[in-house]
C-alpha positions in Angstrom: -10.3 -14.3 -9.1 -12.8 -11.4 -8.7 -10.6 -10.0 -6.3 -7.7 -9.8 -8.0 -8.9 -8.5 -11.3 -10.7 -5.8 -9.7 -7.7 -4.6 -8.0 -5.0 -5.3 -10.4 -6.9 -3.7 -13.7 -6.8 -0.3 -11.5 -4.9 2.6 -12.9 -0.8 2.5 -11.7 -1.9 -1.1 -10.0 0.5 -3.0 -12.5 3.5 -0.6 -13.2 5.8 -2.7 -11.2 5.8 -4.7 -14.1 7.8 -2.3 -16.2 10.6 0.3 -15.3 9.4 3.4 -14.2 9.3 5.9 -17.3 12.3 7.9 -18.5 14.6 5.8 -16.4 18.2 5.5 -17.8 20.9 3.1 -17.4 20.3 -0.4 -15.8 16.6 -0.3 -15.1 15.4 -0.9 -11.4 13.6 -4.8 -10.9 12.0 -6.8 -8.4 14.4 -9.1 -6.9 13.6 -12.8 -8.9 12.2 -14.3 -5.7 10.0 -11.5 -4.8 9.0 -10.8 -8.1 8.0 -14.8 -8.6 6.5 -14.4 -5.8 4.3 -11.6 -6.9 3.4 -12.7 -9.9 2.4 -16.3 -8.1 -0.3 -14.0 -5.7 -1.4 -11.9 -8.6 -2.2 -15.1 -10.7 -3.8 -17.0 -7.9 -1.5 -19.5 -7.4 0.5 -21.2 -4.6 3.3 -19.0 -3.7 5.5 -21.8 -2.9 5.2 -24.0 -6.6 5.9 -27.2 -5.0 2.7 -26.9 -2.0 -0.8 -27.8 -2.4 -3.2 -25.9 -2.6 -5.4 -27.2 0.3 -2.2 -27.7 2.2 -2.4 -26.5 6.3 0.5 -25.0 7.9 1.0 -22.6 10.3 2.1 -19.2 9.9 5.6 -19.4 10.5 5.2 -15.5 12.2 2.4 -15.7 14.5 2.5 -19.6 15.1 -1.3 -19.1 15.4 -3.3 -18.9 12.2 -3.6 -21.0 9.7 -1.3 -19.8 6.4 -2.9 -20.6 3.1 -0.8 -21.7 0.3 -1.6 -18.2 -1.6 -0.2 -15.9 1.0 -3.6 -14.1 1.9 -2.5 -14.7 5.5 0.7 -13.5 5.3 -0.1 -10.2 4.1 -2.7 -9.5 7.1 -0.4 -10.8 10.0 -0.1 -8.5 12.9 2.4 -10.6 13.7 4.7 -10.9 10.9 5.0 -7.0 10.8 4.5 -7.2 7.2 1.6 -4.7 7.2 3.8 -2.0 8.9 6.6 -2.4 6.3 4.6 -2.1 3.8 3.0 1.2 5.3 6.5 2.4 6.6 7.7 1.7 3.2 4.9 4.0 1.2 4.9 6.5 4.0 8.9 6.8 3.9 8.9 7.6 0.0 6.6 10.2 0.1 8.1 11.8 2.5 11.1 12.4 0.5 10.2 12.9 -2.6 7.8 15.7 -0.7 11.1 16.9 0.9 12.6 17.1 -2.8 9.5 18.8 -4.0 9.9 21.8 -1.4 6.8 20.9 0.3 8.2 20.9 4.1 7.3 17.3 5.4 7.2 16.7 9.0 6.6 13.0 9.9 4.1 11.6 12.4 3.6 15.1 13.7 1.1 16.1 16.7 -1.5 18.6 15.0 -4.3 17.3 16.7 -5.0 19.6 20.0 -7.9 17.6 20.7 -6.5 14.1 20.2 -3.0 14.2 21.6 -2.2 10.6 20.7 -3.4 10.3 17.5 -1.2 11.5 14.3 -1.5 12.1 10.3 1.6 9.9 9.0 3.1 13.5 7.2 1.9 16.9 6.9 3.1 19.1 4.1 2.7 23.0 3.7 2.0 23.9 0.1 1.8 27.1 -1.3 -1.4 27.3 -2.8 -1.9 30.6 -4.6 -0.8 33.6 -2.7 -0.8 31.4 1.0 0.0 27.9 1.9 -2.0 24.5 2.2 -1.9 22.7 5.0 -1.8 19.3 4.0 -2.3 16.0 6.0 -1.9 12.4 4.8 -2.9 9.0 6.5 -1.3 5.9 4.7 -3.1 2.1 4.8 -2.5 -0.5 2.8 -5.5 -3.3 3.0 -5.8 -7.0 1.9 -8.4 -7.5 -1.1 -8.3 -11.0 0.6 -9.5 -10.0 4.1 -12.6 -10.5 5.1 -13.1 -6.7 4.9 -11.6 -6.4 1.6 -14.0 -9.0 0.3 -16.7 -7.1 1.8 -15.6 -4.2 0.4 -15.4 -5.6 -3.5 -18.8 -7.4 -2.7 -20.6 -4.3 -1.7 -19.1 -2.5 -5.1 -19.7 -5.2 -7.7 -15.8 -5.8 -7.4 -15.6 -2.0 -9.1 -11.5 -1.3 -9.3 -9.9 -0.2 -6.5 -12.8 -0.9 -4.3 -10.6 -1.7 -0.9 -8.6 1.2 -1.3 -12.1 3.2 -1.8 -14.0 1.9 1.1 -10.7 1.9 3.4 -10.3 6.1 2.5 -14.0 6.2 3.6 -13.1 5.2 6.7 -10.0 7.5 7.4 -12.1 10.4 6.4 -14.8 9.6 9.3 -11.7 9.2 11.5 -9.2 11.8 11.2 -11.3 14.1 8.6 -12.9 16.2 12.1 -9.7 16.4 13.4 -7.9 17.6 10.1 -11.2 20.3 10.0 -10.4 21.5 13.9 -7.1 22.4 12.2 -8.0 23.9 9.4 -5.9 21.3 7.4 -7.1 19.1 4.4 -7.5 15.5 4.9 -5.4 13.2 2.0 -5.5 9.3 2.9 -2.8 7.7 0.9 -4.9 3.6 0.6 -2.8 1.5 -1.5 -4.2 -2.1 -1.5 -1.6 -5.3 -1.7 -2.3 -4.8 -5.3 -1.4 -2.2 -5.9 -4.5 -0.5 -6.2 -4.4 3.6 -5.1 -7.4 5.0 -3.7 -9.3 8.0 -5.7 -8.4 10.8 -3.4 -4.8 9.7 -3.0 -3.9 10.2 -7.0 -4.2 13.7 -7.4 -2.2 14.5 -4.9 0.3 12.0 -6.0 0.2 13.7 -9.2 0.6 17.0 -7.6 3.3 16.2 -5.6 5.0 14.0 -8.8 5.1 17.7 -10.7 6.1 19.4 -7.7 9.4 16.9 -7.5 9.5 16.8 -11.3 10.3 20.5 -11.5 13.2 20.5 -9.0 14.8 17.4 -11.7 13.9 18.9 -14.5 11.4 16.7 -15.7 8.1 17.4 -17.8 4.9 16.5 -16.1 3.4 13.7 -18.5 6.4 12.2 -17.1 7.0 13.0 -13.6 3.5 11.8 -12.9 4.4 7.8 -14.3 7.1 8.0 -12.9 6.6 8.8 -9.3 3.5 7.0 -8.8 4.9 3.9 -10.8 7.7 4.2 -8.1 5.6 4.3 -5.1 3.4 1.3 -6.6 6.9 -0.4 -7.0 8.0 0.6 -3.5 5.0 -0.9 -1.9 5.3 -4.6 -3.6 9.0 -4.5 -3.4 8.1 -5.1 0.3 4.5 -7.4 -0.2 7.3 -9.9 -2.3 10.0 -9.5 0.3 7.3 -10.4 2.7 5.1 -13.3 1.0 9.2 -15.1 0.6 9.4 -14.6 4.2 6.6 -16.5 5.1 6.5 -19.3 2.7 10.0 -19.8 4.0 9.2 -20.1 7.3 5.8 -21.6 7.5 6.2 -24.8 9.7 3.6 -27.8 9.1 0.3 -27.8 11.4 -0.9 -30.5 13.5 -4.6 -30.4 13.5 -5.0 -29.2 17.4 -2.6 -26.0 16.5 -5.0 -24.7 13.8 -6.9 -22.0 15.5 -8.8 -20.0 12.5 -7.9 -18.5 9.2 -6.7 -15.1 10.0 -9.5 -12.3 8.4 
């Protein structure tokens, strides 16, 4: 319950709720599934209505862990490949709306001499003043119901946005040298499964929101709702497409397949 409070009363965390501001027309929703679905995990209760809530199934992905009823599983499967749509997902809207904003995205690009095989997930070139900003940006989106998410709320009195804040912390000890070597400055995008934005990812977000705003035509106050209400709505678009997923194909345990509950 902590858990989901914590994360959920975060600012943005909960604007898939609505339409994004100063849409027109037929307003943009969650498919009913998905967003039953999402509503179900944000509540704490079974995905699935009709199973238990000590019931033990296998994932239906991995065919390895056991999947809890509440879907905690399904959105930390390496197998399921839910954790790389949901980062594709984030990573692929802000490249565009940086492309719309003027900002020159390049995706995945090799900027790090020193570390060949390692990339930022975009770079952007901002003018900043009378030169331009090299800009790098790392996307993750954590569990709050992993075993490091738990760890990271415990640590933090279950403070908002505490995963996404101890997850940046860790992609600034890892790619912040390498940004430096470059000369470039370091901007982890964390998003929990909540919804939840880390503190350094929002001012850029809002940066980037005016940026795009300006070529639409549209003020800041609003540009800034609306894009990062987008991107939150982006990002649990794909958690609800992928919590349906597994509920649907979760296949019924017998007690020598249950290995461990996934972290």
């Amino acid at each position: 319950m902590k858990a989901r409070i914590s994360s959920a009363s975060q600012l943005f965390a909960s604007s898939w709720l609505l339409p994004a501001p100063g849409d027109s027309g037929t307003p943009s929703w969650i498919a009913p599934p998905a967003f039953a679905a999402l509503l179900r995990l944000r509540l704490g209760l079974p995905i699935t209505p009709s199973a238990a809530e000590d019931s033990v199934t296998l994932c239906g992905m991995c065919r390895e862990m056991v999947a809890d009823a509440y879907g905690h599983h399904a959105l930390a499967c390496t197998r399921s490949g839910a954790k790389y749509r949901c980062h594709n997902a984030v990573r692929d809207e802000i490249f565009w709306l940086a492309a719309g904003a003027f900002w020159s995205p390049k995706k995945e690009p090799a900027m790090f001499p020193s570390a060949p095989n390692r990339r930022a997930d975009i770079s952007f070139s901002v003018r900043s003043g009378p030169a331009r900003e090299l800009i790098c940006v790392d996307v993750a989106v954590p569990s709050p119901f992993s075993a490091s998410g738990l760890r990271a709320l415990r640590a933090n009195n279950f403070a908002p946005g505490s995963v996404a804040k101890e997850y940046e912390k860790e992609k600034f000890r890892s790619y912040g040298p390498l940004a430096a070597e470059v000369g470039a400055v370091l901007v982890p995008i964390v998003a929990d499964s909540l919804g939840a934005f880390s503190p350094t990812a929002l001012p850029l977000l809002r940066r980037l929101a005016v940026a795009w705003g300006r070529t639409e035509g549209i003020p800041p106050h609003l540009a800034a709702s609306k894009v990062i209400g987008h991107l939150t709505q982006v990002l649990v678009k794909e958690i609800g497409r992928s919590l349906v997923a597994s509920a649907s194909g979760q296949a019924a345990a017998r007690p020598s397949e249950v290995r461990r509950v996934a972290a």
